[in-house]
Structure formats: structure tokens, C-alpha cells
C-alpha positions in Angstrom: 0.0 0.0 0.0 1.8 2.9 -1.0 -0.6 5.6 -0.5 -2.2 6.6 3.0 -5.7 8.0 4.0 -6.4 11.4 4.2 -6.1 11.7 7.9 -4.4 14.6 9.6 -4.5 13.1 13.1 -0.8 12.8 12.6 0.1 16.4 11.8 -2.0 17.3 15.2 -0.1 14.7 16.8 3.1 16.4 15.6 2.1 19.7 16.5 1.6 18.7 19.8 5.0 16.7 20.7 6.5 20.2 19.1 4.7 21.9 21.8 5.9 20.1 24.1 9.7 20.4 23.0 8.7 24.0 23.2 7.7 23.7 26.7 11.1 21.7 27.3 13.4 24.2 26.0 11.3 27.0 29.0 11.6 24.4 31.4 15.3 23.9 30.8 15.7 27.8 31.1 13.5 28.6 33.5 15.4 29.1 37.3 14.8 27.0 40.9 11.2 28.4 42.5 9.6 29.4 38.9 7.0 27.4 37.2 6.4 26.4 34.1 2.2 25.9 32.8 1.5 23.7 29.8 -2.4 24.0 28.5 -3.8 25.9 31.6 -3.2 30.1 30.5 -2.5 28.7 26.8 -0.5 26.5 25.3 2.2 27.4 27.6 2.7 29.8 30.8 6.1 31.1 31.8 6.0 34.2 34.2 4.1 36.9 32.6 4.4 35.4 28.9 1.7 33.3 27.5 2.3 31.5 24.6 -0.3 29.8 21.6 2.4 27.6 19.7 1.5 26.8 15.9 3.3 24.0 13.9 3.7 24.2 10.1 5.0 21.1 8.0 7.1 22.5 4.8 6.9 26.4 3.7 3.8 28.3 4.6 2.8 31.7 5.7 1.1 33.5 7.5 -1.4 35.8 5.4 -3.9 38.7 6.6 -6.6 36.0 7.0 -4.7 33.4 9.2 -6.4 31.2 11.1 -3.7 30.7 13.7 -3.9 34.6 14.5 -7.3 35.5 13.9 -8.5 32.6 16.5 -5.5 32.8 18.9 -6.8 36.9 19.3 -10.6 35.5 19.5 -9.1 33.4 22.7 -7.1 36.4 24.2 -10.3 38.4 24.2 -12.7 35.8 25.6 -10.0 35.1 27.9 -8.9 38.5 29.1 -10.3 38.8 32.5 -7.4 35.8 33.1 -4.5 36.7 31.2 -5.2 40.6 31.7 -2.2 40.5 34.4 0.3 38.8 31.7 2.9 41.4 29.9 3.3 39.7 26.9 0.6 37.6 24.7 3.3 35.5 22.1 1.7 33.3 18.8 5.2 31.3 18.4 4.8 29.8 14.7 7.2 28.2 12.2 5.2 30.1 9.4 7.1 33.3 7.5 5.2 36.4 7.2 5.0 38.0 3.9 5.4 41.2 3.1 1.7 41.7 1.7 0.4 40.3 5.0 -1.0 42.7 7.6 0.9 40.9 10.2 4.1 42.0 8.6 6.4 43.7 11.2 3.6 43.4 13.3 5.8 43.6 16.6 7.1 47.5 15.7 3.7 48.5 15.3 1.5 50.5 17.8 -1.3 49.1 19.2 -3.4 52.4 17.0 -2.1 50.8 14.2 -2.5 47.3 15.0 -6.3 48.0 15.4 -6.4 49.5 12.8 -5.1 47.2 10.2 -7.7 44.3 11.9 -10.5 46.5 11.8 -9.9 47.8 8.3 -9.6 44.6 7.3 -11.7 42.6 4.8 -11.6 39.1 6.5 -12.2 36.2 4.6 -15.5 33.9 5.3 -13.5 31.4 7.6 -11.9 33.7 10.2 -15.1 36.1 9.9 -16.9 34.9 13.1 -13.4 35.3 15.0 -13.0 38.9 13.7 -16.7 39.0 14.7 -16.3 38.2 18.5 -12.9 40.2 18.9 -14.4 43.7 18.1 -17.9 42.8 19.9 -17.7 45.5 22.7 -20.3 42.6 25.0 -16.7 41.0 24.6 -14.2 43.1 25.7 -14.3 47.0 25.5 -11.6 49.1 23.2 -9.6 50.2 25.6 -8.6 46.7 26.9 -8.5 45.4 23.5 -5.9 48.1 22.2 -4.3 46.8 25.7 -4.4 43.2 24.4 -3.4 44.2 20.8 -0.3 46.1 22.6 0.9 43.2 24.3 0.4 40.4 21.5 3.3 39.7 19.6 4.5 37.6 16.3 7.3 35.1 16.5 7.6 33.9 13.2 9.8 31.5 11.0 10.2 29.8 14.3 12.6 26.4 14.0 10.4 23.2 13.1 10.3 20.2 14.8 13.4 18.7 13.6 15.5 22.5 13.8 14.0 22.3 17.4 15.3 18.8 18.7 18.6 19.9 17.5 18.6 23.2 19.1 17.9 21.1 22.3 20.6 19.0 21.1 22.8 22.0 21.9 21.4 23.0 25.0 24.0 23.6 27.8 22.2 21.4 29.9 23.1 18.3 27.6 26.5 19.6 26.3 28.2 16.4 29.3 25.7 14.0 27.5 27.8 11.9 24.5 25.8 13.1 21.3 24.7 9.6 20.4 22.7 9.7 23.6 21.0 13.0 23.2 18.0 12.2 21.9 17.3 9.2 24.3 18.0 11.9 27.1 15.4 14.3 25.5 12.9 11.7 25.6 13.4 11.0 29.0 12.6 14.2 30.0 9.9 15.1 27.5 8.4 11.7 29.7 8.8 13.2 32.9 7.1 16.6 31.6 4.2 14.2 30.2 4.3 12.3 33.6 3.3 15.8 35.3 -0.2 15.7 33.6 -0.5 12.4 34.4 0.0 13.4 37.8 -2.8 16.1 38.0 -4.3 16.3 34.4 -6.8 19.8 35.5 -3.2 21.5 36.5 -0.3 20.9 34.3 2.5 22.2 36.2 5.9 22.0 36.0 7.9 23.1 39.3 11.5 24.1 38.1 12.9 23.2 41.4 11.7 20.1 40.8 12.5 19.4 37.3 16.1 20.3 38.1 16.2 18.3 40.9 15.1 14.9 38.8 16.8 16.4 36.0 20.5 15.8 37.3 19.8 12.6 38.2 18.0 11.6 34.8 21.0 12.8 33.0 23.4 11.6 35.3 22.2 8.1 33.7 23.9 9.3 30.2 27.1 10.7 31.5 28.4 7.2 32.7 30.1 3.8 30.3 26.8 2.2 30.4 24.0 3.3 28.0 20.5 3.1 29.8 17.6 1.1 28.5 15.3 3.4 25.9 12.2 4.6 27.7 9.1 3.0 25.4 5.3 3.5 26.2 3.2 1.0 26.5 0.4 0.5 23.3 -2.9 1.0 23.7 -4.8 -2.7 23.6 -6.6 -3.4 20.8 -8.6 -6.4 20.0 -8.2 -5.9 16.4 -4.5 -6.7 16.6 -5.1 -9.9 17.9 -6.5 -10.6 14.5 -3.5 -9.4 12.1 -2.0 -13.2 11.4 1.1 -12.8 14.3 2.6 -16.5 14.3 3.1 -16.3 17.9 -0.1 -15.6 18.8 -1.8 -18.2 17.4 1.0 -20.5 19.0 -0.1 -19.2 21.9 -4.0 -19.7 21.3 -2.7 -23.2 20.8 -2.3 -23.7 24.2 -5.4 -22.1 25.1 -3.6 -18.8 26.9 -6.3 -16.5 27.7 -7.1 -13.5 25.6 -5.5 -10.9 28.2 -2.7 -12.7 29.0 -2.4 -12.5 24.4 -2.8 -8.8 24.4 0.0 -8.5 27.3 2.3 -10.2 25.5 1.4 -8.3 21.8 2.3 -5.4 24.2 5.6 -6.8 24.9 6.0 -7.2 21.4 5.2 -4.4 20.2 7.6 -2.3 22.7 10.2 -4.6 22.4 10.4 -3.8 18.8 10.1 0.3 19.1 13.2 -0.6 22.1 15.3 -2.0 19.4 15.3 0.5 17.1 15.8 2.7 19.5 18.8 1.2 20.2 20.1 0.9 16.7 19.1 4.9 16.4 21.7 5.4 19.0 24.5 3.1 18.1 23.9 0.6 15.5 26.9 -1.6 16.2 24.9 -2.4 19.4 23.0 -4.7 16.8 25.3 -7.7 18.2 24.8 -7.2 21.5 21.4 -8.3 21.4 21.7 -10.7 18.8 24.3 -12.5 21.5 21.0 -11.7 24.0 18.3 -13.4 21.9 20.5 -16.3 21.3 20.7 -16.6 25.3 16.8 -16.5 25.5 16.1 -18.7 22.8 18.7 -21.4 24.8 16.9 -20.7 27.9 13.1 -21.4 26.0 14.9 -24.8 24.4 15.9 -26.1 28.1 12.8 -24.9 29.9 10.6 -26.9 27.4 13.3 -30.3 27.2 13.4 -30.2 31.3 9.5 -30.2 31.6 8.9 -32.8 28.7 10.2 -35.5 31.8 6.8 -35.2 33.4 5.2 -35.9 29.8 4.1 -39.3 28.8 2.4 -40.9 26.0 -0.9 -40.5 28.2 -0.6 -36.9 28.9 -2.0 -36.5 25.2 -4.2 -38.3 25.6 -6.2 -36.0 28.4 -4.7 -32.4 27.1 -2.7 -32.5 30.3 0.7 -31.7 27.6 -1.4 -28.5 27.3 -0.9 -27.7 30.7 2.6 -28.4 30.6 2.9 -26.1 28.1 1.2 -23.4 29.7 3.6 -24.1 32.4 6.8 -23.9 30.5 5.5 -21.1 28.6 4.4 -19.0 31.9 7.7 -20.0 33.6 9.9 -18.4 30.3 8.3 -14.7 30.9 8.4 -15.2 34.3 12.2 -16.2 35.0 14.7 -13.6 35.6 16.2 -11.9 33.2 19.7 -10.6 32.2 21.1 -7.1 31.2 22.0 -6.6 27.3 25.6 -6.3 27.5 26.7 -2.4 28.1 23.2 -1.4 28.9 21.6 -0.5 32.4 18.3 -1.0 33.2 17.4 -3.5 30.7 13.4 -4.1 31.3 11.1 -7.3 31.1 8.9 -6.2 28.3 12.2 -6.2 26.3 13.1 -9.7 27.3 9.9 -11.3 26.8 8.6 -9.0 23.9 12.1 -11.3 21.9 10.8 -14.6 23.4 7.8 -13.6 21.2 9.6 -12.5 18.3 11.6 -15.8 18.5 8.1 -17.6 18.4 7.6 -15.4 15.3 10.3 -15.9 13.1 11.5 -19.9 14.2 9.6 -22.9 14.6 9.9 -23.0 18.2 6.3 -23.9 19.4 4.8 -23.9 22.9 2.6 -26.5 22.0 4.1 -30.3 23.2 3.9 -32.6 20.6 4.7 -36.4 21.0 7.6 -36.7 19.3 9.1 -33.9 22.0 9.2 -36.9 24.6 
């Protein structure tokens, strides 16, 4: 299939991890005792600033009738009895502003001459009703609006997504961090800025005394000869999956494992396969290490399953009691413990069992006794 649907759920999904980079690179220059908001006053809230952030795949602009300005001024004014206090109202976007656009050197205009241009303006049908509610007096009167217009500024042609993870890249902060393990480090703390809504999802704070604090101690993890183990989500279950063909599955379904102890292990599966490219992205000669791990694990499944066929006798297939053995053996395998991939730290069990399952997927190793295995 070479062609995808017409979906944009990605893009928004894009938007938003930029927005949180965005958030990362305040957090990382914000000071102990400061705080950092993310979607409470705005997209985010540092000090007196609030800031609408606005993500543009490719070259694009910013016209007279944009969208992302018209409906970000809409919000100021509905909002204003909140943000009224704020010095600064910022729309950070990666789009340019051209030169026919009224928006162009908007930040060395005066607010006279802002309002101005907005109400002289012949708006197009799509950011009418935003135009409509910002000059509605029942709204907000002119004085506070010229005060709004005064304090909202353009920063435009702001670095992408990409542009942005390298400027992070560069960040003081991660300049003692090998450059192979930058990213990883990132991601660990774009996870413990995603772990603070998790925390309290009505109040998404970040306390910079805080986020230092954990911060030296998550990096400290990247500074030493080790190489810690990738941080990977866990997927969402979904029936559906359990329905795509995997070969381990239905070994599994063979010996009648139940259907959420299948979807824990197509988790494990799943992550265990983002893990390793992870780890290739950050050094691909690491490729061996694991291929020297799997080997291990696919020994250990071979003697687990040759140890328990001793308690197997012609008889036992006779009343599906082999079945149980395998359940047994296969229950024992994800349960044993496991070992560290050579020059990692903090190697986890999803990893370990998410292979066992790929080994089931690519060999003919089978849970399932059969009587020749005795």
C-alpha cells in the first residue's frame, strides 16, 4: 500500500509533541522556584508570557486571513479577564510572514495601528466569526483590547520540529551527554514533563525546582560507560491486533492462553520492537549485543521446554494434560529472571519477553508439546 488515507491526526499529533519540545526548552531555562504551565493560561505559561504555539510542515505563511492569528486573538479576548495581568501575549509559529500580509512587522507596530489594520480589514468567510467576537464591545471593551493588541506579539519563521530537537541537542544542559545519547535523554525528559499531567491532568504544572532536581539525576544516567535502557510507552490494547495473522499468537492460542494474558504479550512485542530500534538509532553496532542476547533467550526457551517434557508421557495426550505443561513452561519463560543486554543499564522485562515472542515469530519454536518432544 503505498498511498495513506487522508487523515491529519498525525500532523496534530506532531504539532503537539512540538509543543511540548517548546515547553522543554522553558523548562530547561527557566530558574529553581519558577513554574512552568503547559495547556492551563494557553498552550504554555512562563511568568508573565503566555504563549499559543503553531506547527507548520514545509513552507507556509502566515497571510492577513490566518487562522492561527485570527482565532489565537478571539481566545485572548474571551479570555482577558485571566491573562489581563500577563505582559506579553506570544503566537510562536514556524510560518514566514510575507510582506503583503497585515501581520508583517507586526511587533514595531502600535497598538493604534494594529487596530487599525484588523478592523480595516476585509476578512475572509473562515476567520469572519473570529473577527466578529474580537471587536464585539459585549466582549471586551476598546480600551482593553488596544491593551491586548499592545501586548500580542509575532514570532515567526520559528525552527520546526526537527530545527528544534537539534537546538535542544545544543542546550547547555546536555552539552556532558555523548551526542549519540542526546535524543534518548530528550525523551526522558519530554516523559517526565508528560508524567506531570499524568499526575494532576486539571493542572499541568511544571515546578522548576523540581524538574532540576530529577533532572540531574536523569541525566546523570547518560554521563556514565553504560548506556541506559530506551524509555518506550506502552500501546494501547486493541482487539483488532489480535486478528492481524502474528505466528506467535496463534502458537499461543494453541495452548489455550487466555485472551489478556495475548494482548500483554502483543504489548511486549510491540515495545520490544520500538526498544530496538531505539537502540540501533543510538548506536547501530549495538546490533550484536542483542543478537548474542536473543541467542541466550532462545537457549533458555529450548531447556525450559526439554526439562518439563520429563513429566510428559504418552498418556498426557491423551487427556490435554501436555497442554498444561505447556502453559507451564511457557508461563515459567516470561516469568524467570532476566539478564542485562551487555553495556546497557536498566534492561526491562517487556524487552526480554517482547524477543521470546519474536523468536516464536520468526522460528519454529512452538509452545505446544507434541509427542515426538518426549
Amino acid at each position: 500500500m503505498k498511498e495513506t488515507l487522508d487523515n491529519d491526526s498525525t500532523k496534530k499529533q506532531l504539532g503537539f509533541e512540538y509543543q511540548k519540545l517548546v515547553a522543554l526548552e522553558y523548562c530547561l531555562n527557566a530558574k529553581d522556584g519558577e513554574y512552568v504551565y503547559i495547556e492551563c493560561f494557553g498552550d504554555v505559561q512562563y511568568g508573565n508570557e503566555t504563549v499559543e504555539i503553531k506547527h507548520h510542515e514545509g513552507e507556509s505563511n502566515l497571510t492577513s486571513n490566518s487562522v492561527d492569528v485570527w482565532k489565537t486573538l478571539k481566545n485572548l479576548v474571551i479570555e482577558y479577564d485571566k491573562l489581563k495581568s500577563n505582559d506579553r501575549f506570544i503566537l510562536h509559529t514556524t510560518q514566514n510572514v510575507p510582506s503583503d500580509s497585515i501581520f508583517h512587522n507586526w511587533n514595531m507596530l502600535t497598538k493604534a495601528v494594529k487596530y487599525k489594520k484588523l478592523d480595516d480589514h476585509s476578512i475572509s468567510a473562515t476567520s469572519k466569526p473570529f473577527k466578529e467576537v474580537i471587536f464585539d464591545t459585549k466582549n471586551i471593551t476598546k480600551i482593553d483590547l488596544l491593551e491586548v493588541l499592545e501586548k500580542f506579539i509575532i514570532n515567526s519563521d520559528e525552527p520546526k520540529i526537527q530545527e528544534k530537537l537539534i537546538q535542544l541537542k545544543e542546550h547547555p544542559t546536555l552539552k556532558i551527554i555523548p551526542e549519540n545519547l542526546k535524543e534518548p535523554a530528550i525523551g526522558v525528559l519530554h516523559g517526565w514533563i508528560i508524567g506531570k499531567a499524568i499526575d494532576d491532568p486539571n493542572k499541568w504544572e511544571i515546578n522548576i525546582t523540581d524538574f532540576n532536581s530529577d533532572l540531574r539525576f536523569n541525566l546523570s544516567k547518560y554521563t556514565k560507560d553504560y548506556i541506559p535502557f530506551p524509555s518506550i510507552k506502552e500501546p494501547e490494547r486493541d482487539d483488532a491486533n489480535l486478528t492481524k495473522g502474528y505466528k506467535f499468537i496463534e502458537k499461543l492460542k494453541a495452548i489455550s492462553i487466555r485472551k489478556n494474558d495475548l494482548h500483554q504479550a502483543l504489548k511486549d512485542y510491540v515495545r520490544s520492537e520500538e526498544a530496538y530500534e531505539e537502540i540501533l538509532k543510538i548506536n547501530p553496532t549495538l546490533k550484536n549485543n542483542i543478537i548474542i542476547y536473543e541467542e541466550e533467550i532462545n537457549s533458555g526457551l529450548e531447556t525450559e521446554k526439554s526439562a518439563a517434557s520429563y513429566h510428559l508421557s504418552k498418556d498426557s495426550f491423551k487427556d490435554d494434560s501436555h497442554i498444561l505443561k505447556s502453559q507451564e513452561v511457557y508461563f515459567k519463560c516470561i516469568t524467570n529472571p532476566y539478564n542485562e543486554i551487555l553495556g546497557f543499564n536498566g534492561t526491562q522485562k517487556f524487552f526480554r519477553n517482547g524477543r521470546i515472542h519474536n523468536i516464536n515469530e520468526i522460528t519454529d519454536f512452538e509452545w505446544l508439546y507434541k509427542e515426538t518432544d518426549i
